[in-house]
mmCIF file as gemmi writes it, N, C-alpha and C atoms, coordinates in Angstrom:
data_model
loop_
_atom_site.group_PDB
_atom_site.id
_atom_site.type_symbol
_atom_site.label_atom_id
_atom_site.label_alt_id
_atom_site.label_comp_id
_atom_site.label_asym_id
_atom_site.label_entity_id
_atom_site.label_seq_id
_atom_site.pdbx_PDB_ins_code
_atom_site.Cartn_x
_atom_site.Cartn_y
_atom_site.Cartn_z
_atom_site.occupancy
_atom_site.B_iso_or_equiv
_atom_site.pdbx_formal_charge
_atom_site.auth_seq_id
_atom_site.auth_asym_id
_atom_site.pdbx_PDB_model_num
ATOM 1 N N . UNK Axp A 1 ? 36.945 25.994 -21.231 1 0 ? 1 A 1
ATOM 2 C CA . UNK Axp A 1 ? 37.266 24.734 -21.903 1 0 ? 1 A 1
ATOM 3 C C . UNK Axp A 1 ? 36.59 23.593 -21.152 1 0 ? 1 A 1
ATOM 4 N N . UNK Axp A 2 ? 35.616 22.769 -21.991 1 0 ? 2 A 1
ATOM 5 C CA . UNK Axp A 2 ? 35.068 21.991 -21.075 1 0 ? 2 A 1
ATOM 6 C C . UNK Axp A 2 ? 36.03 20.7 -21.287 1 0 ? 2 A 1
ATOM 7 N N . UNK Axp A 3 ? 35.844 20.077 -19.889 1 0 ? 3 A 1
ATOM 8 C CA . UNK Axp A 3 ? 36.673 18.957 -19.302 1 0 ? 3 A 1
ATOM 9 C C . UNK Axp A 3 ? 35.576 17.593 -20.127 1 0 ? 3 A 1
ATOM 10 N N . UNK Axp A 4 ? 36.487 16.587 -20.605 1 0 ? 4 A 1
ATOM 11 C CA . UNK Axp A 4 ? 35.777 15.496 -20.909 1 0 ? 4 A 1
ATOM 12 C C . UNK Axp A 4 ? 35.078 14.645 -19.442 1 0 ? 4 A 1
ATOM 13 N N . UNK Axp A 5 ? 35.231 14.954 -18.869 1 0 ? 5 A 1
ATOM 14 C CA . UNK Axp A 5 ? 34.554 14.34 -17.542 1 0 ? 5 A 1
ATOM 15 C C . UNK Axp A 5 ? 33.246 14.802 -16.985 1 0 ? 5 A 1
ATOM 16 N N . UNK Axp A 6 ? 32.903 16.353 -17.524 1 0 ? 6 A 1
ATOM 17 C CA . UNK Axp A 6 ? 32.011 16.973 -17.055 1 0 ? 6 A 1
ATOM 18 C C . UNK Axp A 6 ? 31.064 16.964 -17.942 1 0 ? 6 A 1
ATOM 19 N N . UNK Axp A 7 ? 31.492 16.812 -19.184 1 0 ? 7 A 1
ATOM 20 C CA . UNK Axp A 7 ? 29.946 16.005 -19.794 1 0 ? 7 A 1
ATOM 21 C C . UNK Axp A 7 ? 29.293 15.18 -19.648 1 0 ? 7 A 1
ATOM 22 N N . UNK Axp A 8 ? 27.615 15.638 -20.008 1 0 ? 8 A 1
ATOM 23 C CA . UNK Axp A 8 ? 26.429 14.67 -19.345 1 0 ? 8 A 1
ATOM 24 C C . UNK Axp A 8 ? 26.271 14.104 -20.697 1 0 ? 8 A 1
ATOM 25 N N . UNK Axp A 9 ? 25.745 12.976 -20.726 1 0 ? 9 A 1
ATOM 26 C CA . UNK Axp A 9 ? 25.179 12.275 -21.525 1 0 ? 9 A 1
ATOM 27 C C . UNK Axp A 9 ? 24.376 10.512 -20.959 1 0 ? 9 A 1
ATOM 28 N N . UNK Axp A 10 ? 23.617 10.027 -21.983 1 0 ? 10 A 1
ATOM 29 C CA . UNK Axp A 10 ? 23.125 8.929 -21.858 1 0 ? 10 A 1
ATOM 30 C C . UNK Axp A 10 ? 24.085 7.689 -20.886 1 0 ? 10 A 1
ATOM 31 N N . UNK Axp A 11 ? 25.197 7.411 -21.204 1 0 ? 11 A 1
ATOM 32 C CA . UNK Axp A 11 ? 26.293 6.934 -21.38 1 0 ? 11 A 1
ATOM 33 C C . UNK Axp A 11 ? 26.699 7.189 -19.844 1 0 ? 11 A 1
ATOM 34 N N . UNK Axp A 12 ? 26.856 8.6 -19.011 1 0 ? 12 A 1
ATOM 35 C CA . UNK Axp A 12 ? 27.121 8.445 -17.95 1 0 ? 12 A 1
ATOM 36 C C . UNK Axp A 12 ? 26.349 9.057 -16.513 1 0 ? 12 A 1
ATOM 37 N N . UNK Axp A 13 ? 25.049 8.712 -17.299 1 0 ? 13 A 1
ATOM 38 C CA . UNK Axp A 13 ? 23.594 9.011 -15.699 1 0 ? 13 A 1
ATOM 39 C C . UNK Axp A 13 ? 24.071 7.758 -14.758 1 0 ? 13 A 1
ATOM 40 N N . UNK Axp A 14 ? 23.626 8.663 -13.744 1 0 ? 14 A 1
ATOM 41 C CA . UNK Axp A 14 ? 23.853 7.638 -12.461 1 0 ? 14 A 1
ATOM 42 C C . UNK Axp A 14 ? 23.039 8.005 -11.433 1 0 ? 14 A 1
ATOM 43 N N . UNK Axp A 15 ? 22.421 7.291 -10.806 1 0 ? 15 A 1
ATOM 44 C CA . UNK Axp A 15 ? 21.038 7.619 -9.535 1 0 ? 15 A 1
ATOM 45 C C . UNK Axp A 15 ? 22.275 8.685 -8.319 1 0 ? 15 A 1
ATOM 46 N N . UNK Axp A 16 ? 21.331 9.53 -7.707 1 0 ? 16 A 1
ATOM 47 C CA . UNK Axp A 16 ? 21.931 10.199 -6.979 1 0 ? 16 A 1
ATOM 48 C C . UNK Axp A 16 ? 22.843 9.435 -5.344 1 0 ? 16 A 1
ATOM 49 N N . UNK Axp A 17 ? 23.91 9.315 -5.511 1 0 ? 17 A 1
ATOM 50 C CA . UNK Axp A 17 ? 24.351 8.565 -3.976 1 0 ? 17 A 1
ATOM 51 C C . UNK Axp A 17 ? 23.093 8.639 -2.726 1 0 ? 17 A 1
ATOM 52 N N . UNK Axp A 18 ? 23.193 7.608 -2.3 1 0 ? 18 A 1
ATOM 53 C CA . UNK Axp A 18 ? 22.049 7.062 -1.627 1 0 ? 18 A 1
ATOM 54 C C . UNK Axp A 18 ? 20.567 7.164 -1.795 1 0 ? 18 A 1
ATOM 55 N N . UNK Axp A 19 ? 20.053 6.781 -3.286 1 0 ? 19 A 1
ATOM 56 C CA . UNK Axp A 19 ? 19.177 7.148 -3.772 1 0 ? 19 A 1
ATOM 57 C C . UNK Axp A 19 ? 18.536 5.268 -3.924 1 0 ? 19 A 1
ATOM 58 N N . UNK Axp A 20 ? 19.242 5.023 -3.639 1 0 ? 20 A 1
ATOM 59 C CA . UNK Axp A 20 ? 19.166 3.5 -4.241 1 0 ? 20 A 1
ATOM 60 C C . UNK Axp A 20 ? 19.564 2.429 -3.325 1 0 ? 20 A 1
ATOM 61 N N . UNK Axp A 21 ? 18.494 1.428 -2.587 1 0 ? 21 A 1
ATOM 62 C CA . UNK Axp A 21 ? 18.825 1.102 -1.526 1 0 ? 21 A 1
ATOM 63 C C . UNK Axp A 21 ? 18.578 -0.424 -1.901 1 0 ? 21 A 1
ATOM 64 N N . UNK Axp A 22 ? 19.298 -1.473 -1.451 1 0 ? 22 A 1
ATOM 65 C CA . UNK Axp A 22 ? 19.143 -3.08 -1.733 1 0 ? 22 A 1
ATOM 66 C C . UNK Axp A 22 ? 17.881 -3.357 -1.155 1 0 ? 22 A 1
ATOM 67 N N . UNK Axp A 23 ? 17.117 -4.368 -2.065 1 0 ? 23 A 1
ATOM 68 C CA . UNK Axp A 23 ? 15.544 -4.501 -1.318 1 0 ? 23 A 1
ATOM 69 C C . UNK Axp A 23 ? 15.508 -5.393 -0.321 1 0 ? 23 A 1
ATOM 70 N N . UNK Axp A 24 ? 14.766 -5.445 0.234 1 0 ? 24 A 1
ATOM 71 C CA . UNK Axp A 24 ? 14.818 -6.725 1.678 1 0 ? 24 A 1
ATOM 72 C C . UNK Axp A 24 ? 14.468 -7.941 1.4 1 0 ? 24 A 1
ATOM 73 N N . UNK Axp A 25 ? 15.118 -8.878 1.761 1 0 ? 25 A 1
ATOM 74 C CA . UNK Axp A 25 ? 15.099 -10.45 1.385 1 0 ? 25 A 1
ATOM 75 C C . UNK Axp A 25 ? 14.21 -10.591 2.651 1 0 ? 25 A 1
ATOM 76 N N . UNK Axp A 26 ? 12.942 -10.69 2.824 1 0 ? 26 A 1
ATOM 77 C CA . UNK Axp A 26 ? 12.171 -11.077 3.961 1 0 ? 26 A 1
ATOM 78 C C . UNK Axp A 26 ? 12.024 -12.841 4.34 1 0 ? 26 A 1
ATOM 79 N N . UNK Axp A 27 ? 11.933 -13.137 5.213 1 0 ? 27 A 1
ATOM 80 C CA . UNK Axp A 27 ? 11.922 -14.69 5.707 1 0 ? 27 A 1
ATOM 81 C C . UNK Axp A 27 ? 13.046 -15.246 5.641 1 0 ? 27 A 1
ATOM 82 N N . UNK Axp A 28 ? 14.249 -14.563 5.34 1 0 ? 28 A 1
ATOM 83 C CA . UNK Axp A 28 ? 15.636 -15.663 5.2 1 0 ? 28 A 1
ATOM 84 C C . UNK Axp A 28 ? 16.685 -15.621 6.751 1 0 ? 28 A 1
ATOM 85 N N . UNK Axp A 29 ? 16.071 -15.642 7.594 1 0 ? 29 A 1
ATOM 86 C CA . UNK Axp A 29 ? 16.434 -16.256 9.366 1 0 ? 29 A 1
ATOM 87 C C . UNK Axp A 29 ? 16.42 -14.603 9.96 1 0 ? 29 A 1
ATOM 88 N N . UNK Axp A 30 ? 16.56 -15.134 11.178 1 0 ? 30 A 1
ATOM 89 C CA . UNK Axp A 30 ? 16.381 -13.828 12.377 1 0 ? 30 A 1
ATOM 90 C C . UNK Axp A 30 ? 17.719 -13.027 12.342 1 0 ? 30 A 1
ATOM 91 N N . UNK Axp A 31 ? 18.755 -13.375 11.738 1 0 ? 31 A 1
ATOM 92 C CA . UNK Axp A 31 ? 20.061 -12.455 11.906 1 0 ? 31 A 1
ATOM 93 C C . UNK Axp A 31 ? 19.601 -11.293 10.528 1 0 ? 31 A 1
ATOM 94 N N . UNK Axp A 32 ? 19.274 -11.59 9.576 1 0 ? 32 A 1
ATOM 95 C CA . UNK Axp A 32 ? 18.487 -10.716 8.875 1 0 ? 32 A 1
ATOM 96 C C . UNK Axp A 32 ? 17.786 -9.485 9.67 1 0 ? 32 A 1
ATOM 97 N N . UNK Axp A 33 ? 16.893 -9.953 10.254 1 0 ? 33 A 1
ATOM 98 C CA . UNK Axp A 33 ? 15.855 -8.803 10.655 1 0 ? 33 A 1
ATOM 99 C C . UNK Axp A 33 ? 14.611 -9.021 10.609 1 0 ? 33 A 1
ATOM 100 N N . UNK Axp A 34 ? 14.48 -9.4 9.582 1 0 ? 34 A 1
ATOM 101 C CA . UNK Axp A 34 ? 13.547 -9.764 8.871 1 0 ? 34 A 1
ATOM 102 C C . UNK Axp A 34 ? 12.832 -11.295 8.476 1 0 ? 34 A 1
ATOM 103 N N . UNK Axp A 35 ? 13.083 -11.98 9.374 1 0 ? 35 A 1
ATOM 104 C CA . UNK Axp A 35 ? 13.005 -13.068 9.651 1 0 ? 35 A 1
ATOM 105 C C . UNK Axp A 35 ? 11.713 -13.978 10.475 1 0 ? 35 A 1
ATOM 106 N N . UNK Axp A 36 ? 11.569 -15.027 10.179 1 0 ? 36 A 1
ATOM 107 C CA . UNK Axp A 36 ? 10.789 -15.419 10.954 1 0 ? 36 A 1
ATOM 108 C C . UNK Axp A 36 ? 9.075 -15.193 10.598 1 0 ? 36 A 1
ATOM 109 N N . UNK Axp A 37 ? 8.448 -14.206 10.728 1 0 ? 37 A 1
ATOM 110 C CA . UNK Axp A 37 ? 6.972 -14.041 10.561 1 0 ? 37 A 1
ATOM 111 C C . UNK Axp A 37 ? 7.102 -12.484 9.212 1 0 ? 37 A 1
ATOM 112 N N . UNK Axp A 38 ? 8.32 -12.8 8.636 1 0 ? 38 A 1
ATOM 113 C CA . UNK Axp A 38 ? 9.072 -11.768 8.146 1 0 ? 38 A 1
ATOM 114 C C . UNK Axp A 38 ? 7.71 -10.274 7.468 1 0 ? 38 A 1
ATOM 115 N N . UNK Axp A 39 ? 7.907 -9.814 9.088 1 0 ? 39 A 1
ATOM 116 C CA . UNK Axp A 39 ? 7.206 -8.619 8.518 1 0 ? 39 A 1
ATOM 117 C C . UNK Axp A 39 ? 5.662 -8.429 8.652 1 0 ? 39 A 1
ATOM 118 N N . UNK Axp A 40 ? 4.926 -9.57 8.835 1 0 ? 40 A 1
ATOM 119 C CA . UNK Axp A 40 ? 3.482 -9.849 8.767 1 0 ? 40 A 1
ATOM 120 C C . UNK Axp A 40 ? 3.02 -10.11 9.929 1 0 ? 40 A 1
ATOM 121 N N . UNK Axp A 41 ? 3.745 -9.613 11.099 1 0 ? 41 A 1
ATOM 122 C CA . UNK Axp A 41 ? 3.05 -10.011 12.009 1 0 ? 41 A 1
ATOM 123 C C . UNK Axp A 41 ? 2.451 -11.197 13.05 1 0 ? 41 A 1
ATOM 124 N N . UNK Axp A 42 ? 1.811 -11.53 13.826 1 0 ? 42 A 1
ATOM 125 C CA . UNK Axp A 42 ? 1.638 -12.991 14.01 1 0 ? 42 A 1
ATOM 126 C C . UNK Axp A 42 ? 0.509 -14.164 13.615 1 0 ? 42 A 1
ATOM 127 N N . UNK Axp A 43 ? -0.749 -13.226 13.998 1 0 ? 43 A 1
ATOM 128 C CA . UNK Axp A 43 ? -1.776 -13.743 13.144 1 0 ? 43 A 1
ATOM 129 C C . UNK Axp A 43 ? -2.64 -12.726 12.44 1 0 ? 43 A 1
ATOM 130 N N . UNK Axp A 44 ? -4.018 -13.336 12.098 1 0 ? 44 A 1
ATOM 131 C CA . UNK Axp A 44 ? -4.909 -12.7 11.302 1 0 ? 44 A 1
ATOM 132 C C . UNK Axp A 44 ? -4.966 -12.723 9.874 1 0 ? 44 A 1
ATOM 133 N N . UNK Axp A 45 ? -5.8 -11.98 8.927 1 0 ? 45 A 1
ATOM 134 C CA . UNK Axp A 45 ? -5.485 -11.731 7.797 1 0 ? 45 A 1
ATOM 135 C C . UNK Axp A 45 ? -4.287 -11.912 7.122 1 0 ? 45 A 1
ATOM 136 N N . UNK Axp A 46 ? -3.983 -10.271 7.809 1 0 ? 46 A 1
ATOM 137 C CA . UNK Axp A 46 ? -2.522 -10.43 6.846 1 0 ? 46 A 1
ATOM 138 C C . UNK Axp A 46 ? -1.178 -11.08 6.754 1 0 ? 46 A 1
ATOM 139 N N . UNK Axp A 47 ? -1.392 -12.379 7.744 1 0 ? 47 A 1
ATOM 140 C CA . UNK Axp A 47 ? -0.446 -13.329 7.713 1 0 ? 47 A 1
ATOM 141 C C . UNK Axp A 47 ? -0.465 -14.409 7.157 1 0 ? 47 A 1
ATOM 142 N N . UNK Axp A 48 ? -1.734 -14.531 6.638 1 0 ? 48 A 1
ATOM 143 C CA . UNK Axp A 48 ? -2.018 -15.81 5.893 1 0 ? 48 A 1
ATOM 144 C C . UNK Axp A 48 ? -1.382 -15.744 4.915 1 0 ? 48 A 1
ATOM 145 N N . UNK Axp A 49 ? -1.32 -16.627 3.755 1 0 ? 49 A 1
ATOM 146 C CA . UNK Axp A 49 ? -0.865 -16.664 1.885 1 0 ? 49 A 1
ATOM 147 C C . UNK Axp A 49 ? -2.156 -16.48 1.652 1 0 ? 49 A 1
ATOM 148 N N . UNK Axp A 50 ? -1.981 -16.01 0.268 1 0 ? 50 A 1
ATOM 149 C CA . UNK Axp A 50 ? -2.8 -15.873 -0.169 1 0 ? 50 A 1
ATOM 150 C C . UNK Axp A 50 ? -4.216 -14.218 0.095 1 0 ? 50 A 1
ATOM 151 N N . UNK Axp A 51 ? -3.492 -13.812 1.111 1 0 ? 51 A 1
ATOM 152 C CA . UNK Axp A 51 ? -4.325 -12.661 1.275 1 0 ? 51 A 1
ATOM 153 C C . UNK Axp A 51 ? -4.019 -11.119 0.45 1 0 ? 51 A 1
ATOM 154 N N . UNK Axp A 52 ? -5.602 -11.682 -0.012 1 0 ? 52 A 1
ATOM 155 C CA . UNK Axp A 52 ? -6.28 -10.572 -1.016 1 0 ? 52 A 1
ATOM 156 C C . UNK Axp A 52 ? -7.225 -9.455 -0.017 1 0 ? 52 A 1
ATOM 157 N N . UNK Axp A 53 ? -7.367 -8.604 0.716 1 0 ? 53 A 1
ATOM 158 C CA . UNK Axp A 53 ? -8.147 -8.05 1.023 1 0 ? 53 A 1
ATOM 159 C C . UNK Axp A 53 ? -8.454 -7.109 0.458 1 0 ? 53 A 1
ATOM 160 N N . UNK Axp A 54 ? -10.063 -6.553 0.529 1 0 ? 54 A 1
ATOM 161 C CA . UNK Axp A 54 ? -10.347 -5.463 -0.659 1 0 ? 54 A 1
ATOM 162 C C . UNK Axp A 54 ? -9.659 -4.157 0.137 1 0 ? 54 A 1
ATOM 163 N N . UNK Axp A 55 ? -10.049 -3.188 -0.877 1 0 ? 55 A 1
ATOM 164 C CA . UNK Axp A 55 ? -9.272 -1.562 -0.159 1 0 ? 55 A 1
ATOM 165 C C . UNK Axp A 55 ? -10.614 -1.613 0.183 1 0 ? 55 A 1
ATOM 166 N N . UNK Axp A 56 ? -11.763 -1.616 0.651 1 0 ? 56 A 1
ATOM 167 C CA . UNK Axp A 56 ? -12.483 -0.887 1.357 1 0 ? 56 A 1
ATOM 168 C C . UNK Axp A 56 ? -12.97 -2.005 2.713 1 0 ? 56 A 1
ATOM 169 N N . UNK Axp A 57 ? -12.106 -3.08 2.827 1 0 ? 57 A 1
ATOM 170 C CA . UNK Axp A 57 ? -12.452 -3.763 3.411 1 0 ? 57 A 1
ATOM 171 C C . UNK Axp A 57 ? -12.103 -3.32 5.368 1 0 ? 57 A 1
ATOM 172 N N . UNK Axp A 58 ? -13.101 -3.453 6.547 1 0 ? 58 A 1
ATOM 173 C CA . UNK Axp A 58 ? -13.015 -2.672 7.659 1 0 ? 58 A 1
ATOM 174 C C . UNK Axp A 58 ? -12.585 -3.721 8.945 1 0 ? 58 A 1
ATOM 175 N N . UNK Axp A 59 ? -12.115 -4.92 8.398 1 0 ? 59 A 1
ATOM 176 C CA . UNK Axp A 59 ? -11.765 -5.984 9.578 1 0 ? 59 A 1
ATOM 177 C C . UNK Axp A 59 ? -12.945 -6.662 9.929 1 0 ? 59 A 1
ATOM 178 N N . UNK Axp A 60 ? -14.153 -6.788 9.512 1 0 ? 60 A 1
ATOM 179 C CA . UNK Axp A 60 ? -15.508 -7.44 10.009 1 0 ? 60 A 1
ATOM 180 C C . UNK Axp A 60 ? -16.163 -6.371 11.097 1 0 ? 60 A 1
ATOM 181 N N . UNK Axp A 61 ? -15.595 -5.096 11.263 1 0 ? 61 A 1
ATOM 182 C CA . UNK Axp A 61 ? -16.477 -4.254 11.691 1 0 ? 61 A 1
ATOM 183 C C . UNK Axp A 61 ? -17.298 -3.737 10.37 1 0 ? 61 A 1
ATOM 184 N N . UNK Axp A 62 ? -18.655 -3.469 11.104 1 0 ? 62 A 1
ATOM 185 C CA . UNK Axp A 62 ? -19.98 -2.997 10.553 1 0 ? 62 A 1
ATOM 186 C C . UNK Axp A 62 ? -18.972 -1.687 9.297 1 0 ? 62 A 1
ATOM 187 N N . UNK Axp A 63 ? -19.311 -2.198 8.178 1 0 ? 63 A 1
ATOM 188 C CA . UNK Axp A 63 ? -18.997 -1.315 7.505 1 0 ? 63 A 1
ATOM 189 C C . UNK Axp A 63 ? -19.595 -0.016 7.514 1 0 ? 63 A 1
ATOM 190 N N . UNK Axp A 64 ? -18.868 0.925 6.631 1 0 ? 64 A 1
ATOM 191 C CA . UNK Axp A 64 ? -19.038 2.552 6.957 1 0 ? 64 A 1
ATOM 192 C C . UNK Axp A 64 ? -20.495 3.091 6.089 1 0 ? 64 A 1
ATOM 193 N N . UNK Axp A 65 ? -20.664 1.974 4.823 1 0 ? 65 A 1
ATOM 194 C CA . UNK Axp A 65 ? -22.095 2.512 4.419 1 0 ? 65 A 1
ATOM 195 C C . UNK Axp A 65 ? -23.443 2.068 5.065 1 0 ? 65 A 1
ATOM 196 N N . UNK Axp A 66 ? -22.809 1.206 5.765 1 0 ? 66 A 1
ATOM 197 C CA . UNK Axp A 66 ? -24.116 0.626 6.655 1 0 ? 66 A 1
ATOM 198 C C . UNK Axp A 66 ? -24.446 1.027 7.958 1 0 ? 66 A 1
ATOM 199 N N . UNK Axp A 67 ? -22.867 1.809 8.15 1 0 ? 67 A 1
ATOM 200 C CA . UNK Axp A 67 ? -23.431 2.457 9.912 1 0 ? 67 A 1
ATOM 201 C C . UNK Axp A 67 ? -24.178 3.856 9.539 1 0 ? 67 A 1
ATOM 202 N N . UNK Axp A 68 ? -23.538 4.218 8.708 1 0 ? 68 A 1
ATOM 203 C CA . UNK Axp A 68 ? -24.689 5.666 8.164 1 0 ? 68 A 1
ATOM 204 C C . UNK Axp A 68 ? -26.224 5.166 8.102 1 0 ? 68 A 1
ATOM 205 N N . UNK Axp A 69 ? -26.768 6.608 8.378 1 0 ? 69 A 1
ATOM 206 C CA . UNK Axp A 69 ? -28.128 6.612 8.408 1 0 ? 69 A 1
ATOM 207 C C . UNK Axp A 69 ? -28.775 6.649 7.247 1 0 ? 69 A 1
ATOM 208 N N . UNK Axp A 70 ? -29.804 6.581 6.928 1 0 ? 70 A 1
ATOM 209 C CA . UNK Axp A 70 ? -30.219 6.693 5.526 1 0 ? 70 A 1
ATOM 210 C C . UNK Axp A 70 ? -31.44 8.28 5.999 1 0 ? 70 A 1
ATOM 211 N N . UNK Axp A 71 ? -31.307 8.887 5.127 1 0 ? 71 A 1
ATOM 212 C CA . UNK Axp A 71 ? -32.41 10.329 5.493 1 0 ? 71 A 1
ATOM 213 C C . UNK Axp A 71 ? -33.665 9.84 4.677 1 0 ? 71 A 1
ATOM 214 N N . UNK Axp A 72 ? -34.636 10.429 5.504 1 0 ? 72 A 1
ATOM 215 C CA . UNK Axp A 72 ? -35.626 10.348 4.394 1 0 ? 72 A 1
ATOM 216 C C . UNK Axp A 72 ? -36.155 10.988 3.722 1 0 ? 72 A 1
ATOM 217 N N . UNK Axp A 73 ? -37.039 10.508 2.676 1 0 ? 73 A 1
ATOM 218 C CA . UNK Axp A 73 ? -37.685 11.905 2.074 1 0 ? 73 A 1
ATOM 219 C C . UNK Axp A 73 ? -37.483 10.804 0.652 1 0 ? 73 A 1
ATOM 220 N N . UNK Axp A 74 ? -38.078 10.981 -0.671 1 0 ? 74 A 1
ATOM 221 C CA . UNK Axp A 74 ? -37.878 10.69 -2.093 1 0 ? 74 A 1
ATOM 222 C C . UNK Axp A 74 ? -36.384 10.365 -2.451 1 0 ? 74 A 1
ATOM 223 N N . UNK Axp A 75 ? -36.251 9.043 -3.319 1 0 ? 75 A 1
ATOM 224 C CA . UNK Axp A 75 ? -34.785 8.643 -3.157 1 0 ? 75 A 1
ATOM 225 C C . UNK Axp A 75 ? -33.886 9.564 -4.146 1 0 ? 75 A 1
ATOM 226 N N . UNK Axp A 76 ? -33.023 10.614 -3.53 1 0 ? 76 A 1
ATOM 227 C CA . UNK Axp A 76 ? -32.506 11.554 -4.441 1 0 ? 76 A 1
ATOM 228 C C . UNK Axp A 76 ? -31.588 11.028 -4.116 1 0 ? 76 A 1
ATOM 229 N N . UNK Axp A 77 ? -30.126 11.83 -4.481 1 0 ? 77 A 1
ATOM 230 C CA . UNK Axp A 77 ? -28.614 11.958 -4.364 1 0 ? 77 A 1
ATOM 231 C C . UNK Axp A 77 ? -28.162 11.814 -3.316 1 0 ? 77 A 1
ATOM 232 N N . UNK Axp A 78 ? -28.919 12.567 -2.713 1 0 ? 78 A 1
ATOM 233 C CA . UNK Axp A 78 ? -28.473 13.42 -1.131 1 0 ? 78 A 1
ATOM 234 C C . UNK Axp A 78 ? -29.087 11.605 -0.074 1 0 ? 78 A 1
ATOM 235 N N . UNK Axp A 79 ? -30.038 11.004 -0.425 1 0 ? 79 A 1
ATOM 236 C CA . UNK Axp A 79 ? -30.343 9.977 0.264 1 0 ? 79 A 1
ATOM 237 C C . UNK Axp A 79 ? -29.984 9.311 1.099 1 0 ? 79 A 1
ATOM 238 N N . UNK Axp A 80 ? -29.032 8.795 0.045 1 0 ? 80 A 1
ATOM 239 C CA . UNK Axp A 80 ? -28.181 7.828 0.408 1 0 ? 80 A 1
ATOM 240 C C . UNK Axp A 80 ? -26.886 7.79 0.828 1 0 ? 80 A 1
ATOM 241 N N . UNK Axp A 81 ? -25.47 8.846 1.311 1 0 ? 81 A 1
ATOM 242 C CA . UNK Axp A 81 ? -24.696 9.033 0.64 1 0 ? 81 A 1
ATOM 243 C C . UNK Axp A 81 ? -23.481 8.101 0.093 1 0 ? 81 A 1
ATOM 244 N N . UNK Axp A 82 ? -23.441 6.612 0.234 1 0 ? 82 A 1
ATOM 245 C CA . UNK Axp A 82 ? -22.549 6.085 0.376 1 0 ? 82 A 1
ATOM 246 C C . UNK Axp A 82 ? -23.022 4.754 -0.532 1 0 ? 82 A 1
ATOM 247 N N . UNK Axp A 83 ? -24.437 4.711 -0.854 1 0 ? 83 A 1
ATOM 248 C CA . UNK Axp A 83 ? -24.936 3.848 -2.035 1 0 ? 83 A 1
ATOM 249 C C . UNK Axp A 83 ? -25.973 3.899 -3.1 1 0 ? 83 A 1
ATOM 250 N N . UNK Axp A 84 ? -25.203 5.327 -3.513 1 0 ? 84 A 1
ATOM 251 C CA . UNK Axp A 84 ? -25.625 5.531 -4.983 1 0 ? 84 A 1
ATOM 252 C C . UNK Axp A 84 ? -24.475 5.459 -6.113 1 0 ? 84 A 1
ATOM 253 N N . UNK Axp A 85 ? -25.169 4.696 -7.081 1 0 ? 85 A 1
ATOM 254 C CA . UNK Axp A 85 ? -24.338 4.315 -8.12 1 0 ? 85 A 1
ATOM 255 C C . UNK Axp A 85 ? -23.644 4.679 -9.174 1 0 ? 85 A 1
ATOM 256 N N . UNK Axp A 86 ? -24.366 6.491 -9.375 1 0 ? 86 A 1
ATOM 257 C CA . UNK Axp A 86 ? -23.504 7.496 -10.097 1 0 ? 86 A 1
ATOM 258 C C . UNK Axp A 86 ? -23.303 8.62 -9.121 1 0 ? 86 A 1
């Protein structure tokens, strides 16, 4: 005999206990935690507003297609490997 309690339906889903955690209010004072430089560190980039950095971006070190060598020989596939366009 099923119990009216033990049916599932739309009506009574619920996230699994501790599945679901309050998000962090960052910058709202130091008794928080999270406070102050909330999270970002002290300087550089990623403390500014406004920072967009690309995903392939390397900090102003010599990027990775430019420290590679280029081989030689006729410009095939194999050439280049890091600036060809298909």
């Amino acid at each position: 005999m099923a119990d009216e309690t033990t049916t599932i339906g739309l009506h009574s889903l619920r996230p699994a206990p501790g599945s679901r955690r309050p998000r962090k209010r960052v910058g709202r004072g130091e008794g928080s935690g999270l406070g102050k430089t909330a999270g970002r560190g002290t300087k550089g980039a990623g403390a500014r507003s406004g920072n967009k950095r690309k995903p392939n971006y390397e900090g102003g070190q010599m990027p990775i297609h430019m420290r590679m060598g280029k081989l030689r020989g006729p410009h095939m596939k194999k050439s280049m490997p890091f600036r060809r366009s298909t």
